[in-house]
N, C-alpha and C positions, 0 to 999 in steps of 0.2 A: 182189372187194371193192366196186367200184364198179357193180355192177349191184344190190347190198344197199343203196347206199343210194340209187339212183334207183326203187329199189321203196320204199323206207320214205320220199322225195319224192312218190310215188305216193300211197301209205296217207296221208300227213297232209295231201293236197289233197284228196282222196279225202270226209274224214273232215272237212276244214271246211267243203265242200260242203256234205256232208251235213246239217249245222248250218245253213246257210243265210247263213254269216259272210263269202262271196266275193260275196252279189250285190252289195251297193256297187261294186265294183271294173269300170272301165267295159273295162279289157281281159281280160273273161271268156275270148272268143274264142283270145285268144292263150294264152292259160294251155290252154284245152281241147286245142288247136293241139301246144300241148309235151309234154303227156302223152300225145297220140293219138303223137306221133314218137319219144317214148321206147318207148312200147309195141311199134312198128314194129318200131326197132332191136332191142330184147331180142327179136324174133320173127326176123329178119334172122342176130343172134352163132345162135342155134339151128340155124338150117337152115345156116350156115358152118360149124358143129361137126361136125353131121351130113355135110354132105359130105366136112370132112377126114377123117372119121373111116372114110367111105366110100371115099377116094383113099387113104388108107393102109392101107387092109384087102386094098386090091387088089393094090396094088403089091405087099406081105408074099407075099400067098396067090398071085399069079401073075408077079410079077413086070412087067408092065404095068395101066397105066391105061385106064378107059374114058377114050374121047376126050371125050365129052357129056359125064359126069360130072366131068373135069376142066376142061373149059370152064364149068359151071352153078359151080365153084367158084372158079375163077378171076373171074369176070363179080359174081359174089354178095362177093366179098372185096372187089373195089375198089369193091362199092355202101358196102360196110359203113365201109371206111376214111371215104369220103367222108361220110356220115352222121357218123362219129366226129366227124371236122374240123368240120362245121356245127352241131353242137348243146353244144362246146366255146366 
């Protein structure tokens, strides 16, 4: 639910851009700054899915984890928390 509406935050900055209704606004910078960092994150939850979904398929089908694989997700999970935390 909350990634719906940081994309529909997305589309309506997106879209008054377009219109030309943000140049007044003298902290363009930071606003571009927030959308580039949401984008991040929603690119960041994707590659955390993909990995759990790759430490869980391992563990089912062999009963062990790769080691990499669950370090790239353990390492990508606390970037993700931390990102959570700062842009709250």
């Amino acid at each position: 639910m909350k990634t719906i509406r940081d994309f529909g935050i997305i589309l309506m900055l997106s879209y008054m851009l377009s219109l030309n209704k943000l140049k007044k606004i003298k902290n363009m910078r930071r606003l571009g700054r927030y959308i580039r960092r949401l984008r991040h994150k929603k690119y960041v939850e994707e590659s955390v899915t993909q990995l759990r979904g790759k430490v869980c398929s391992q563990a089912i089908m062999y009963g062990v984890v790769d080691k990499k694989t669950r370090d790239l997700f353990l390492k990508y999970n606390d970037y993700l928390v931390k990102l959570n935390k700062e842009l709250k």
